[in-house]
C-alpha positions, 0 to 999 in steps of 0.5 A, spaced: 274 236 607 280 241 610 286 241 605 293 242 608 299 245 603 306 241 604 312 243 600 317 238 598 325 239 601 328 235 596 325 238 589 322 244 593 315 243 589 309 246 594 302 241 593 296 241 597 293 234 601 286 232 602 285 229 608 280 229 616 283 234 621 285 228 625 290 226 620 293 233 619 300 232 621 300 225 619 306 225 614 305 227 606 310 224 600 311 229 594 308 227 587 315 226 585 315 221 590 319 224 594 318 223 603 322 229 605 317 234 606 314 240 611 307 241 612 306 249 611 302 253 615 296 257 612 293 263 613 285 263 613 282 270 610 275 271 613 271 276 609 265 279 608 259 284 609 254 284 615 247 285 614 245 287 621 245 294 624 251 296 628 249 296 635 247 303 638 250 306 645 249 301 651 256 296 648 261 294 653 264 300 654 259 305 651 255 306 657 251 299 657 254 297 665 257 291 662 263 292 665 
C-alpha cells in the first residue's frame, strides 16, 4: 500500500499516511490531533544495476532505420 507524507501547519510535524491510491488526496489529521495539514510531494528514487547487455549498433539513431 503507497505511503504519503503530510506535514502538519499548525505544529509543523511531518508524518506519513498508509492508505489506497484512490484515497491519496483525501485529507490526513495530524497525530497531535491536528486538521490543518498539506500532503507533501515526494520523490521516488529508482536505482539499479541491469544485467542485460547494452544494445550494439542498430539504436534509434545508430544506423538501425529507426527513424
Amino acid at each position: 500500500m503507497p505511503r504519503y507524507e503530510f506535514r502538519c501547519r499548525t505544529c509543523d510535524d511531518t508524518f506519513e499516511v498508509s492508505r489506497p491510491m484512490a484515497e491519496s488526496s483525501a485529507p490526513a489529521d495530524c497525530p497531535a490531533g491536528h486538521d490543518d495539514t498539506v500532503k507533501l510531494l515526494s520523490a521516488v528514487a529508482v536505482g539499479g544495476t541491469s544485467s542485460a547487455p547494452a544494445p550494439s549498433g542498430g539504436g534509434c539513431c545508430g544506423g538501425g532505420g529507426c527513424c
